[in-house]
Backbone bond lengths (Angstrom), bond angles and torsions (degrees), N, CA, C in turn:
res aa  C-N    CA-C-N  psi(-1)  N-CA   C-N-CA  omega(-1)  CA-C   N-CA-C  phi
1 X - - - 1.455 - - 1.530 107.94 -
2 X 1.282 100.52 130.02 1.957 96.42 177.84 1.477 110.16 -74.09
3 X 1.553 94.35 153.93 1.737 107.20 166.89 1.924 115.22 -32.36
4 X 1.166 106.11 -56.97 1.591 113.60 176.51 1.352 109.13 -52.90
5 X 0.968 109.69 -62.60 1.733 104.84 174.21 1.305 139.94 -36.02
6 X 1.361 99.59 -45.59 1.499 137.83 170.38 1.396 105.15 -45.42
7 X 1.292 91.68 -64.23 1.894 108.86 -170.13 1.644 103.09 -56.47
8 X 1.393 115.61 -52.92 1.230 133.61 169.85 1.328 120.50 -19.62
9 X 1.819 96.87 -72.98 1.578 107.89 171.96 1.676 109.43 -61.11
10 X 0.822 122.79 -36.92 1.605 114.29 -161.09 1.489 84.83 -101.41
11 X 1.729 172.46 25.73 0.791 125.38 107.40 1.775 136.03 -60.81
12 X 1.650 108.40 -26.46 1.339 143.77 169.36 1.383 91.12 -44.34
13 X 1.304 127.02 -76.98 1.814 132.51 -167.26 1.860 104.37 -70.54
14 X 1.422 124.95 14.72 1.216 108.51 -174.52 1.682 91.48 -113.20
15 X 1.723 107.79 -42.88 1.057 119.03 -179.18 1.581 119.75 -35.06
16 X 1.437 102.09 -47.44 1.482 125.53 -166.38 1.720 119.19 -82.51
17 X 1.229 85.92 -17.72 1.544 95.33 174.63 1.367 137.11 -71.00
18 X 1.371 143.95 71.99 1.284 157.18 177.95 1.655 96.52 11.87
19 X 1.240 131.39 113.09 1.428 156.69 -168.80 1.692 98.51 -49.15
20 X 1.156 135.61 -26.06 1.442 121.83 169.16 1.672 114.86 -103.69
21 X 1.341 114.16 7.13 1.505 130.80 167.56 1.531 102.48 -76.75
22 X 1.473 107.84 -42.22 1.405 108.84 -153.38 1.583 115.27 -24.91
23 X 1.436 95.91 -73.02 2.073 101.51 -177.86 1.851 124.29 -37.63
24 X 1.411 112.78 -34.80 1.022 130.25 -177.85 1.742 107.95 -83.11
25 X 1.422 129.72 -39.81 1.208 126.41 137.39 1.299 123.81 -14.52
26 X 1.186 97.29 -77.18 1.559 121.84 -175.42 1.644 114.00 -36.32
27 X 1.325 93.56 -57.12 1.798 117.67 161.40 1.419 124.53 -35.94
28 X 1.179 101.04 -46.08 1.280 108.96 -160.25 1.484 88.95 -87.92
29 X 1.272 134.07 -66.65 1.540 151.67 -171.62 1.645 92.98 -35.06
30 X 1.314 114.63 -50.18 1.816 96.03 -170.39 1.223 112.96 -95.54
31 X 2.055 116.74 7.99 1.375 98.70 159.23 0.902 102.91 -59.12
32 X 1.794 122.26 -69.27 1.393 162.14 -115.05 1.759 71.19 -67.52
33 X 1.203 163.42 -62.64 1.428 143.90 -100.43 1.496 96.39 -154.22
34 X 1.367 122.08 -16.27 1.192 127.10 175.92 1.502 127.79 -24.55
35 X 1.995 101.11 -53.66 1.478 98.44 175.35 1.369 128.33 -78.01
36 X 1.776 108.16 -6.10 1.708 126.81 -179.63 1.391 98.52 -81.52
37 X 1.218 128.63 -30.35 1.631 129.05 -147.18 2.093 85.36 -127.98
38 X 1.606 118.52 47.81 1.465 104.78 -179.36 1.453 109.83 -94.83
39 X 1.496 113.99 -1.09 1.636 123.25 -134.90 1.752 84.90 -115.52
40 X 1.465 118.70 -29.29 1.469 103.75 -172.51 1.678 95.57 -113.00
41 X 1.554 86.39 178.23 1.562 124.31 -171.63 1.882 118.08 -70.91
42 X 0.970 102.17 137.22 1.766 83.93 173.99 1.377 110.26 -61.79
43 X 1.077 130.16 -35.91 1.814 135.47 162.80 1.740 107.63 -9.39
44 X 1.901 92.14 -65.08 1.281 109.46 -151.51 1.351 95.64 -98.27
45 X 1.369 139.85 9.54 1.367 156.90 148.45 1.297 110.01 -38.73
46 X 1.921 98.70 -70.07 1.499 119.86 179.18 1.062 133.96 -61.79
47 X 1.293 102.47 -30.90 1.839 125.94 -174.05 1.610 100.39 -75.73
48 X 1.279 108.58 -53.85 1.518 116.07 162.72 1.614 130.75 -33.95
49 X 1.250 99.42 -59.01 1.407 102.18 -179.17 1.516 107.82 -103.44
50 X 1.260 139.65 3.34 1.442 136.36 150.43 1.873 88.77 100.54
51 X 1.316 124.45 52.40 1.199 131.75 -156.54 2.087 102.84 -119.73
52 X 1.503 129.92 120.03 0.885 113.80 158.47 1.889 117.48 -30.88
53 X 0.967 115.39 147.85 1.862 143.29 -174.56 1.738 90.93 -61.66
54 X 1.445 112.63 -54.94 1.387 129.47 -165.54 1.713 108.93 -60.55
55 X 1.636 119.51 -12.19 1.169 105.65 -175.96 1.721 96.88 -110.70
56 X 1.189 109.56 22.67 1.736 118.00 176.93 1.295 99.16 -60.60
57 X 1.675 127.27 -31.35 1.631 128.40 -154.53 1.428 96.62 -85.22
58 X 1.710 118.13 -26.87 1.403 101.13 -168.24 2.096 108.13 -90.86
59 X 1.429 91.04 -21.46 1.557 92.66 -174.76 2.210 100.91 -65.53
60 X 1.343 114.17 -31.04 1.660 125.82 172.68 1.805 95.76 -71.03
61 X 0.817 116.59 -39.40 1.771 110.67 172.83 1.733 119.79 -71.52
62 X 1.438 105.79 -31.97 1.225 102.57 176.30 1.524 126.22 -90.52
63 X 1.672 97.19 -18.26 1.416 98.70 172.49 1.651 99.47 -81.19
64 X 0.791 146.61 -33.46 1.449 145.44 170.98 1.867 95.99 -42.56
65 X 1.159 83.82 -79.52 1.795 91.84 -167.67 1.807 105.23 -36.06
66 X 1.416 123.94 -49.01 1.474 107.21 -159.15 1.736 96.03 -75.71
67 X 0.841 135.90 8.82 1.834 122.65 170.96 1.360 81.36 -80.00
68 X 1.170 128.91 -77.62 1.424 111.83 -162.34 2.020 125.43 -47.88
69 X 1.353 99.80 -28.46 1.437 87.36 -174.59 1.599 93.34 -85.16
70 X 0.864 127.64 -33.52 1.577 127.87 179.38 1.384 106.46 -32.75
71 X 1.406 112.22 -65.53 1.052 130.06 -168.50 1.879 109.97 -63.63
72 X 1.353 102.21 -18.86 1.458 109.25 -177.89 1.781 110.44 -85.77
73 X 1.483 102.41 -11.55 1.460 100.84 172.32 1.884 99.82 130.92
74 X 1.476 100.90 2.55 1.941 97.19 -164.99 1.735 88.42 -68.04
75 X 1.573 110.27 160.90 1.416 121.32 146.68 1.496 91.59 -122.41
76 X 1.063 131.80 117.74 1.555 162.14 122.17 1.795 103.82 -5.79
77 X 1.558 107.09 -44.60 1.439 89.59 -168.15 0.971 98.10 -84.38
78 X 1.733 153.27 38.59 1.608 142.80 -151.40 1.583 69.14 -141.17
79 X 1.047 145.12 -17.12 1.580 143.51 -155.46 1.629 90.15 -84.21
């Protein structure tokens, strides 16, 4: 799946998300894509999905976090 696409789906799934879900959305969206999206920057994370700069720290936190749940047994694409 290309980068654009990506962005696509996960602005599509942020949109839809009940307004106090949003952050936890968000969460989930850069596990879910984490290993598609390993090659760019949180910069180009944000720029991608039309995302304040300031939430670059959590998309670098979440790609951190899914090696570990991966490794705990997650499949990401069930997300």
């Amino acid at each position: 799946m290309s980068e654009q696409l990506i962005f696509e789906q996960i602005k599509l799934a942020l949109n839809a998300a009940p307004r106090n879900h949003y952050m936890a959305e968000l969460h989930l969206q850069m596990i879910k894509y984490a290993d598609e999206l390993q090659h760019i920057t949180s910069k180009e994370f944000c720029e991608g999905v039309g995302l304040k700069q300031s939430l670059g720290t959590e998309f670098s936190k979440m790609r951190n976090l899914t090696t570990r749940l991966k490794a705990a047994g997650l499949n990401a694409h069930k997300i």
